[in-house]
N, C-alpha and C positions, 0 to 999 in steps of 0.2 A: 566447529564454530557454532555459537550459538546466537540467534537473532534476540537483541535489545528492541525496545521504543526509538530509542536513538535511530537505529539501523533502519526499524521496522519507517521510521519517518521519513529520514533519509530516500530511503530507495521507492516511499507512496511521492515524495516530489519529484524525484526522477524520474516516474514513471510517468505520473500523470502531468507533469509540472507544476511550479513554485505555486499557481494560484489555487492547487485544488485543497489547500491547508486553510486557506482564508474563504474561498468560494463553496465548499460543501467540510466546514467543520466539522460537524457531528458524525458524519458519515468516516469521514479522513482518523478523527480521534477515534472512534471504535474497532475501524481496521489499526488503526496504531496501536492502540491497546491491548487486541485481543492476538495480531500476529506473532507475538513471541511464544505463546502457548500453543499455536499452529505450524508454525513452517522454524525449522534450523537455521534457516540463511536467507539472507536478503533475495537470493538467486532464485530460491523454495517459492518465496512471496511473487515476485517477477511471474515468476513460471506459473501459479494458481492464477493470478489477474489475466494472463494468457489465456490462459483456458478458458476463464471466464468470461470472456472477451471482454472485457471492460478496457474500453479507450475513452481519453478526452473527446468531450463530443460526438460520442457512440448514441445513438437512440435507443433509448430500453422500452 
């Protein structure tokens, strides 16, 4: 399977939830844009944010 924008957006709202598309756009569109060239599958994508720790309301 291979990861779309579609997908790739799909699973940044599920992960982060529906607001992080409207509350950090620029950030959300660039992970949207650039995850099909990185990760195979939505799961891929999931799984780097994981690692990355990135959660809603994570302190960086």
């Amino acid at each position: 399977m291979t990861l779309d924008t579609r997908q790739a957006a799909e699973a940044i709202e599920e992960y982060f939830g529906s607001d992080v598309l409207t509350d950090e756009p620029t950030w959300a569109g660039v992970l949207i844009d650039q995850a099909p060239e990185a990760y195979e599958s939505a799961e891929d994508l999931t799984a780097a944010l994981d690692l990355m720790h990135l959660r809603p309301g994570a302190d960086h």
